[in-house]
N, C-alpha and C positions, 0 to 999 in steps of 0.2 A: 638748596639745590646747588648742584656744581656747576658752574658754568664758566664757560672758557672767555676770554677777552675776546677772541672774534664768535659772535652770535648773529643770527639770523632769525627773519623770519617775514614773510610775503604774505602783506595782509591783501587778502581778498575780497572785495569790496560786498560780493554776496556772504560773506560768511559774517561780516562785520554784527552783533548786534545790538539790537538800540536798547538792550535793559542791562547793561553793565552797572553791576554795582560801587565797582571799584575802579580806580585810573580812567574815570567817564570824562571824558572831552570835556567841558560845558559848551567848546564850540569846537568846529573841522579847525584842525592844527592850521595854522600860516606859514609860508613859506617868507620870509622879507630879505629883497636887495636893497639896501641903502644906497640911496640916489647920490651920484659918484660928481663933483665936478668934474668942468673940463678938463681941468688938469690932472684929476686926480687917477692913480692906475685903476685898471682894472682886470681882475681875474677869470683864467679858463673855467673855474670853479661856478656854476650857474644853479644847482638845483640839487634836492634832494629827493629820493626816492620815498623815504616813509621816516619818524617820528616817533615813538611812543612807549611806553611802561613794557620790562621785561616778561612782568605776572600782569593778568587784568584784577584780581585781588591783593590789590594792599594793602597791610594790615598796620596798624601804628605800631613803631617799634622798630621796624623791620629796614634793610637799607636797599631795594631793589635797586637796579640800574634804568638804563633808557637806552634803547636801540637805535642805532641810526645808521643811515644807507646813502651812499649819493652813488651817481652813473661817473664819477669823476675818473680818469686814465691814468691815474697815479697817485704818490700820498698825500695825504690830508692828515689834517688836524681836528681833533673836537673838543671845546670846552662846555659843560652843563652847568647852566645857571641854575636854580631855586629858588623862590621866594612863598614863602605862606600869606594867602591872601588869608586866612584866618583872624591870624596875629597882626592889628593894626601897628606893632612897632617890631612889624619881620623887614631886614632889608635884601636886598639882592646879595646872593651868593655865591660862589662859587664851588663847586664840590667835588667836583673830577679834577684827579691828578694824573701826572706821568709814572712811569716805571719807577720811579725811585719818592715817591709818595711827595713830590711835588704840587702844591694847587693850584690849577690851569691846566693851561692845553694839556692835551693825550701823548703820547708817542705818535712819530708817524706812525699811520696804517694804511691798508690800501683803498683807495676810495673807488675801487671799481667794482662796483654792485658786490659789494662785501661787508653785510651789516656787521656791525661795532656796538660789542656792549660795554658804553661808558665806564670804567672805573672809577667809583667813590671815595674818597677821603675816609681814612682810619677814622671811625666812632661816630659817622655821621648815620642818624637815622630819621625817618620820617615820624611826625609825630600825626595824634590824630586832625584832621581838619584837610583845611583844600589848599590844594597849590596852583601858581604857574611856574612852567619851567620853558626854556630855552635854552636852543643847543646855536653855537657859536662853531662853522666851522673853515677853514684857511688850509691854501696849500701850503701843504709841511713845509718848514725851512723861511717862512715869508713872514711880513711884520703884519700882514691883514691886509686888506682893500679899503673896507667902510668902518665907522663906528657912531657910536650913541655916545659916546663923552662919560662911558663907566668906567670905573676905578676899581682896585681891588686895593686892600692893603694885605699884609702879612698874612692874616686869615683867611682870605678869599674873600672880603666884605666887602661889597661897596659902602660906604657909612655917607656920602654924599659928601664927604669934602673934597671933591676930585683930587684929593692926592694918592699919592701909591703909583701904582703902574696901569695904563689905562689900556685896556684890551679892546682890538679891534678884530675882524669877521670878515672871511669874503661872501658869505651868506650867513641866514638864521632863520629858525624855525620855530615855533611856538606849540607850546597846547596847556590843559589844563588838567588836574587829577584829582581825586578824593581819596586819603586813605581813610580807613574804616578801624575802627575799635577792637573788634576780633572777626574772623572767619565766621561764628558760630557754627550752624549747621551744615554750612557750606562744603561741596566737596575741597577734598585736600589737592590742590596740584601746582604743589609748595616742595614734595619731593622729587627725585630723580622723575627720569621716565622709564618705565619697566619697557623694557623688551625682554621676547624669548632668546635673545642670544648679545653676548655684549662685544661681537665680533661683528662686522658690518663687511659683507663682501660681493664685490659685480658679479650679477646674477645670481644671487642664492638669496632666497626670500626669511625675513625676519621677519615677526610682529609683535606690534603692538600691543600695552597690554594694559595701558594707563599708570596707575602711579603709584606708588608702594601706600601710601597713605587714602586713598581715596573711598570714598562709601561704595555700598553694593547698587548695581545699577548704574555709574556712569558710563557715560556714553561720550565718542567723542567721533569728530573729523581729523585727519590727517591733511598736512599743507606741508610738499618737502620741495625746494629750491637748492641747487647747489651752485656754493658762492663761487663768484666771476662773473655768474650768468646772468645776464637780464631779467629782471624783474618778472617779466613776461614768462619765463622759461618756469615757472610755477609748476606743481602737480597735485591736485585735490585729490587724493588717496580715493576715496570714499565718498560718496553722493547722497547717502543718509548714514547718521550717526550710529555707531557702533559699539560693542564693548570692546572688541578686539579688530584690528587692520593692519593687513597683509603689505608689505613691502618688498617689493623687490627691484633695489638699483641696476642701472641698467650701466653702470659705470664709476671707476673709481672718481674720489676726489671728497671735499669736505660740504657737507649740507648742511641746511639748515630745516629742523622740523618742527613744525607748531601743532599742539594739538589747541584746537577748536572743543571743546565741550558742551553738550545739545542744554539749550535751556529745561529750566526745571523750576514749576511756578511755587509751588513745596520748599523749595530751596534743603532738601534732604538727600538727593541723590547728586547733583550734579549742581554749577553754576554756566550761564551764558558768559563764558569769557576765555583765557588763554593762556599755556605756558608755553616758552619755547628753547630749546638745546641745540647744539650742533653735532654730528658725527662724522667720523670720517669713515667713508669705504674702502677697503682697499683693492687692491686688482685679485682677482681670482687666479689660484696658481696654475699654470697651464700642466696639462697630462702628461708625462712623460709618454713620448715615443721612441723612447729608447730601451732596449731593455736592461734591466741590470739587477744584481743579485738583491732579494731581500731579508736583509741583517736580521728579520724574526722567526726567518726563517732556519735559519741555519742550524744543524744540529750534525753532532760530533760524537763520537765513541771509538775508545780502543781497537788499532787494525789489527789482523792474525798475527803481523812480525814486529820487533821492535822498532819504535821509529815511526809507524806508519799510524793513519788514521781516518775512520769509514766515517762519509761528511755527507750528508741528505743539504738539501735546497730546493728553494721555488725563486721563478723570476717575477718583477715587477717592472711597468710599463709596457709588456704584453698581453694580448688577449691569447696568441697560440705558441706556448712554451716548444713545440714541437719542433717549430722554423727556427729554434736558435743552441747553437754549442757553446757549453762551460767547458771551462779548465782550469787546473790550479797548477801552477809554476812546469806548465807544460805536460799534463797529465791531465786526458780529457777523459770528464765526466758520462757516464751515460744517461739517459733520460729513458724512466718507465712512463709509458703512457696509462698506464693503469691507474700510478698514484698519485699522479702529475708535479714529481721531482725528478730531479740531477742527483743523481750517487755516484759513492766511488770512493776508490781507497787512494790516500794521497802520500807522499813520503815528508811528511810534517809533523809535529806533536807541540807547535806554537798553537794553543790557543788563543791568542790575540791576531795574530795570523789570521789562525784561520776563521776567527769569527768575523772580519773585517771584507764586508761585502766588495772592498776596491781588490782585495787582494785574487777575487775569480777576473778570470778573463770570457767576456761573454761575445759570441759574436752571432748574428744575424745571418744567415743565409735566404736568397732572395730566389723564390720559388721560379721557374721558366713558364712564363705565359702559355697555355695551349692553344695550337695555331688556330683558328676559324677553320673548320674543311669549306672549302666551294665544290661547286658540282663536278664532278668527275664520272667517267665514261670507261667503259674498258674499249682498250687498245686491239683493235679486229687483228692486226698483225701478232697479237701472242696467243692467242687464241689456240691450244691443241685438245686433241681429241682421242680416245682409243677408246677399244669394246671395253665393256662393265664387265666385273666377273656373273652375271647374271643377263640371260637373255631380254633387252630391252632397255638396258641400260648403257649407257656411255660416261665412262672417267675423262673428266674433263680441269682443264689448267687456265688461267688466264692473268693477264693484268692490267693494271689500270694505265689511262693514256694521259699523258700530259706532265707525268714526272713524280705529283703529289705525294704526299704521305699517305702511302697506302693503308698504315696503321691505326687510320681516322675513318677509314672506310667499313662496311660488310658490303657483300655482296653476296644474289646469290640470282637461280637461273628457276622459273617456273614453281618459286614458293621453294623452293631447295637451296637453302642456304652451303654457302661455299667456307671454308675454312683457310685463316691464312696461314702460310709459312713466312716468317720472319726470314730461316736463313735462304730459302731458296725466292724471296719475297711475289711469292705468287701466290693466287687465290687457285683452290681444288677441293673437287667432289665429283660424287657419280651420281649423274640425274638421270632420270627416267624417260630418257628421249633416245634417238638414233638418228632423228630426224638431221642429216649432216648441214640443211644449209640453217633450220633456224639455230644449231650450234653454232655454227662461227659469224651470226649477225650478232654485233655488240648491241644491239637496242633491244634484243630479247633479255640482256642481264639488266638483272635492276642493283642500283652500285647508290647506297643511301649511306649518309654519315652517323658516325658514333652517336 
């Protein structure tokens, strides 16, 4: 498995469980401050968040790492001890290096809730049997706080002649492990982690899909934290075990994800234990709201005269092609709403030119609000009247009062709708009345909007 030097992973104390076969505690990890004299300094460096094996299956052979976390506000340092309580003639060792295959401390890194997977020494591997290990860690740049009076020599050894260089710790953690002979029937999740997608992005869901290697039937939990964040800021995917879980970040930056896998007393489909990776998310590309021409769009063919050339298009970053004009070197396109392109014959024959969507000039046009109408009245003062060409009827003219857009308005008089004229901007018709006074009372017209 590939895994990056900054690793994570948020153990959850319900998911924790008590039949691990492999990397099993014999006791809860320790945290130790070395009791400081008076005199002696001491460090903002107080406490570590979590401890422990990168696989919950180790296999002999094999050179896992160890993960470690502190709530610290800036860098640190980590060195990992080893020793096989197996082997009564194993001595304490040292097995993480720096960047340049150094044995001791790490490189700085950040010690703010951003777990760290130790780096191993070239060729070191874990044989079968049990171990203790501790991790040693100081803020970067310092000589340590406390110590226990260990030595390393050139190996990383302490051999107990206190000679060599003596390594001291502003804190240190403890625990214990078992690697195991081989896997056997064990599920495999030794290899990558599948997902359906190897692009990770704010808000768009990926999932899970377990491990390239693993049996039919495993099942797992999801555990995603992303590093910076408090410990706390945790999120259990999933509330019963799965074969496949849904992800979806709700924001960029780098996680860390543990899958959990559901015990399995068979030991054929699955094991009770863990592997964990990191990914990064990135931000999600925002839509354009602009519109502009699109380059797959474009298509080209010989114009009727030399010189010239007939150029089809569609825009991108609109949803209504209709509110916006192209042009090419001052010669505007038209736009069929039929087929929803920009044509037109241009006076060019660069095809590089004109396949180069910067080369259209696209502009927006920004449609005029249509007013709200309010209630409106007609005006009794325009009000006129004359005989209908028919006995009983009266041609009549009016208009509205108050100034409004009468263009927002109908009207009409006793269910006889009235017709406007724009240029004479009056409303007229012949209604079936004579009746002269309920004609010129404005509250007999009924004046309703568009």
């Amino acid at each position: 498995m590939n895994f990056k030097k900054t690793l994570g992973l948020v153990l959850t104390a319900a998911l924790v469980s008590t039949s691990l076969v492999a990397v099993k505690p014999a006791k809860a990890a320790t945290t130790v401050v070395a009791t400081a004299t008076a005199t002696a300094p001491t460090s903002a460096l107080k406490s570590f968040n979590y401890f422990f094996a990168q696989r919950s299956m180790l296999v002999a052979g094999e050179a896992d790492s160890m993960v470690v976390d502190t709530n610290y506000n800036g860098q640190v340092q980590y060195e990992l001890w080893v020793k096989s309580t197996t082997d009564p003639n194993a001595k304490w060792q040292v097995v993480s290096v720096d960047g340049k295959g150094n044995v001791g401390y790490t490189d700085a890194v950040s010690g703010n809730n951003s777990p760290y997977a130790i780096p191993v020494k070239s060729g070191f591997t874990f044989a079968k049997g049990q171990y203790s290990v501790a991790v040693y860690a100081k803020v970067a740049g310092t000589a340590g706080t406390n110590s226990y009076g260990h030595f390393i020599n050139s190996n990383g050894v302490d051999d107990g002649t206190k000679t060599g260089t003596e390594q001291k710790f502003d804190i240190v953690k403890t625990t214990r492990f078992n690697a195991i002979a081989s896997k056997g029937n064990y599920n495999d999740m030794d290899s990558d982690f599948a997902f359906s997608s190897n692009s990770f992005v704010a808000g768009q869901k990926v999932t899970f899909k377990g491990f390239a290697g693993q049996n039919n039937g495993a099942k797992y939990k999801l555990v995603v934290r992303e590093l910076g964040k408090d410990i706390t800021n945790q999120t259990v995917l999933n509330s019963t075990y799965a074969t496949s879980v849904d992800w979806t970040p709700a924001e960029a930056g780098t996680y860390e994800v543990i899958a959990w896998s559901a015990p399995d007393v068979n030991k054929t489909a699955a094991r009770d234990g863990w592997s964990i990776t990191t990914v990064t998310v990135k931000a999600a590309t925002p839509v354009s709201t602009t519109p502009t021409v699109d380059a797959t769009t474009i298509t080209t063919k010989p114009g009727l005269l030399p010189g010239q050339t007939f150029v089809t298009l569609k825009l991108t970053g609109t949803t209504d092609q209709s509110t916006c004009s192209v042009s090419f070197q001052g010669t505007a396109l038209k736009y069929s709403a039929t087929n929803g392109v920009f044509y037109g014959t241009v006076n060019s024959v660069d095809a590089k030119l004109l396949g180069d969507p910067t080369s259209y000039t696209v502009t927006t046009s920004t449609p005029t609000p249509t007013p709200t109408p309010t209630a409106a009245s007609v005006d009794t003062t325009t009000i006129t009247t004359k005989p209908g060409l028919l006995p009983g009827q009266t041609f009549v003219t009016v208009k509205l009062a108050g100034g409004v857009d009468q263009t927002l308005y109908n009207v009409s008089f006793s269910g006889t709708a009235l017709k406007y004229s724009a240029t004479n901007g009056v409303f007229y018709g012949t209604v079936n009345t004579v009746d002269a006074t309920a004609l010129t009372t404005a509250a007999n017209y009924t004046v309703a909007a568009k």
